[in-house]
Residue, then its C-alpha position, 0 to 999 in steps of 0.5 A: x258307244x252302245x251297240x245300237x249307236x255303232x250299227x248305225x255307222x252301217x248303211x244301205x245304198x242300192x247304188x253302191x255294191x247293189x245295196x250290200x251293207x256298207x260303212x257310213x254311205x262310203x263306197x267300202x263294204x263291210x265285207x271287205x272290212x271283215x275280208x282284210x281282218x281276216x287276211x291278218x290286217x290290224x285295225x291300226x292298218x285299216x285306219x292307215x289305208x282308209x284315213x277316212x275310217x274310224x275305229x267305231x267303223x271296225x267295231x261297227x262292221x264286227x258287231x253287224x258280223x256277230x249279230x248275223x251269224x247270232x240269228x243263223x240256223x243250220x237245219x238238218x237235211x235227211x236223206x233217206x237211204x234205198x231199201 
């Protein structure tokens, strides 16, 4: 499955979490996905706690991930010293 295909597994409601990005219209955000996987939780895990969830949802939510860290920019903030 490309890219493209999985991101569609990630979707928008305004009534759900105020519109934060979740998997497949389902009341489970990305961020909490990508929060457990931080934590130390399998993907194996996930898929026992939601059994809704599919492993292309995972996949899904890392990709988004990766593509909106790939388009952030640190600019650097100059301060300037007292003479």
């Amino acid at each position: 499955m490309n890219e493209q295909t999985l991101l569609e597994r990630i979707t928008f409601n305004p009534q759900i979490f105020g519109g934060k990005p979740i998997i497949r219209g389902r009341r489970l955000a990305v961020e909490h996905i990508l929060g457990m996987l931080a934590a130390g939780d399998t993907i194996e895990t996930l898929l026992e706690a939601y059994p809704w969830l599919e492993r292309e949802d995972v996949q899904a939510c890392l990709i988004y991930a990766r593509r909106l860290v790939g388009h952030e920019r640190i600019e650097p903030l100059l301060i300037e010293s007292p003479r």
